[in-house]
C-alpha positions, 0 to 999 in steps of 0.5 A: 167216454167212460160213461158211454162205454158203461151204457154199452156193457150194460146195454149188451149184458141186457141183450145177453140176458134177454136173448137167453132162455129159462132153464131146463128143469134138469138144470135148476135140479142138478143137485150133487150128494153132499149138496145142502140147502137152508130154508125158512119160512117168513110169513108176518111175526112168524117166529124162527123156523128152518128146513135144514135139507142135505142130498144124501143120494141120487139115482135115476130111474131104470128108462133114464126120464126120471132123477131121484133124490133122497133128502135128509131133514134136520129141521126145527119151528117154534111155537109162541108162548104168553109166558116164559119161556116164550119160545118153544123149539120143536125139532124133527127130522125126516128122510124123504124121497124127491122125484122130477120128471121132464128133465128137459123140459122148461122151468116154465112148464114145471112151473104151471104153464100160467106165466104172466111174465118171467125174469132172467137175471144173475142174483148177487143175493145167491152169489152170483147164480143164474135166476128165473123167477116166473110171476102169475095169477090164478083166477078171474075175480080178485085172483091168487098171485104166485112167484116162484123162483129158481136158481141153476143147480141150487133148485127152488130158491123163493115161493111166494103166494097172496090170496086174492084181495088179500095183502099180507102174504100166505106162503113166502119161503125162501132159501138163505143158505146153500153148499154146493160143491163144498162151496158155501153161500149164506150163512147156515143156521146151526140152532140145535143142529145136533138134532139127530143125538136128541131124536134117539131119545124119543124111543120113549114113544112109537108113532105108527102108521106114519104116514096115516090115512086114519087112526095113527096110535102112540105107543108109550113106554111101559115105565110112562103112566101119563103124559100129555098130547097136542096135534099142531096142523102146518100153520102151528095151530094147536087143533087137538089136546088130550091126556093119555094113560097107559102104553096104547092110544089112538087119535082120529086123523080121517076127518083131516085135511092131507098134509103135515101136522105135529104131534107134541107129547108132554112127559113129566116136563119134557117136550118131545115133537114127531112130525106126521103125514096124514095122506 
C-alpha cells in the first residue's frame, strides 16, 4: 500500500511539472537590492576564480518595458605560476548596469529560440527553486551544443557550452551561492572580500578611456620611474608585455577582438590588476 501511494505522488508531482510552463523572463530576473550571487568559472584545471555580484539598484525604464539593474563586482581570477608563489590572485571590481527587455515573455525566447529540449523541475542544489534548463545545438556538421540554466527569481544559474567535435567544455559557469532576501544558499566565497580597501590603493595608476575602442593610456604617479606591464585576454593569456618609463604611455588595443582583458602592472614588487573593456 505504501509503495503504491508513492508511485502516485511521484506520478502526479511528474503531471505537476509537465503541465507547467517555462517561466517568464520577468520571473527568472526578479531580483531585489541587496540580492547577491556567487559565480565561478569551471573549465578543466582552471585555477580558482569568482564573480562576486550584489544588486545595488533597480528601476525601470520611463514606458515600464524594461528593468534595469545595477550590479557591483568584487571579484577576483588567478593565474598559474611554475614557481613559488604558485598562484597569483588578481582582484577587480567593476559597477555595470544590466538591462532585460520582454519581461513577459518565455525564458524560451530570451534563450535563442533554438530549444532541442527543455526541463522543469525543482533543484535541491539551489534549495529548492524552480529550475528551467534549455539544451540546444548550433550548426549543421558537428554542431556547437549549449545548456543554459535559469532559476525563479535567482537568474542565470548554469552556461554550459562545447564546440563541435570537441569534448571538454568551452564555457561552464555556474552559481554556487546566493542571498536572496536575506535568505542564503550556498556557501559564499569570501577570498580577500575586502577588495574594494585594496582598490583605493591603485590611485597610483589612471587607466583611461575605459572602455576603449583603441588606444587606452596609463598614467603613473610621478613618484614611479618604472614598472612593468602585461595584458591578459578573458582566457588568462598573457598577449601582451612591456616595460614603461615615465608618467604617460599608450598600448594599441584596435586590432583586438571586443571583450574583456586585464591589464596587470608590476611596480617594485607589487602587482596591481584593472580590468579593461575593449568595445
Amino acid at each position: 500500500m505504501k509503495n503504491a501511494l508513492l508511485t502516485l505522488i511521484v506520478f502526479g508531482l511528474s503531471l505537476s511539472l509537465s503541465s507547467q510552463e517555462l517561466m517568464t523572463i520577468g520571473e527568472v530576473f526578479n531580483f531585489e537590492i541587496n540580492d547577491e550571487f556567487h559565480y565561478s568559472s569551471n573549465l578543466p584545471e582552471q585555477p580558482p576564480n569568482a564573480d562576486r555580484i550584489t544588486i545595488i539598484d533597480k528601476y525601470y525604464s520611463t514606458n515600464g518595458d524594461t528593468l534595469n539593474f545595477v550590479e557591483s563586482h568584487d571579484s577576483y581570477w588567478t593565474s598559474i605560476n611554475y614557481e613559488p608563489p604558485y598562484l597569483t590572485y588578481h582582484f577587480w571590481t567593476d559597477t555595470v548596469t544590466v538591462k532585460y527587455f520582454d519581461l513577459d515573455s518565455s525564458i524560451y525566447y530570451y534563450d535563442i529560440g533554438f530549444q532541442d529540449d527543455t526541463s522543469i523541475y525543482y533543484s535541491e542544489y539551489y534549495c529548492d527553486s524552480l529550475i528551467n534548463k534549455c539544451e540546444y545545438y548550433i550548426g549543421e556538421f558537428e554542431p556547437d551544443f549549449y545548456r543554459n540554466t535559469y532559476g525563479r527569481g535567482i537568474g542565470q544559474v548554469g552556461e554550459y557550452m562545447e564546440y563541435g567535435g570537441v569534448m571538454d567544455p568551452a564555457v561552464n559557469n555556474n552559481l554556487f551561492y546566493y542571498k536572496k532576501n536575506g535568505v542564503e544558499c550556498g556557501t559564499p566565497d569570501t577570498t580577500m572580500v575586502g577588495i574594494r580597501n585594496i582598490a583605493k590603493q591603485f590611485k597610483e595608476f589612471e587607466i583611461y578611456p575605459n572602455p576603449t575602442k583603441s588606444k587606452i593610456f596609463i598614467r603613473a604617479n610621478k613618484s614611479i620611474e618604472n614598472f612593468e606591464l602585461f595584458l591578459i585576454n578573458s582566457s588568462g593569456k598573457q598577449i601582451y608585455s612591456n616595460s614603461f618609463f615615465g608618467d604617460k604611455n599608450k598600448i594599441n588595443m584596435k586590432n583586438l577582438e571586443q571583450g574583456v582583458y586585464f591589464l596587470k602592472i608590476i611596480n617594485n614588487g607589487e602587482i596591481q590588476t584593472f580590468k579593461l573593456i575593449k568595445e
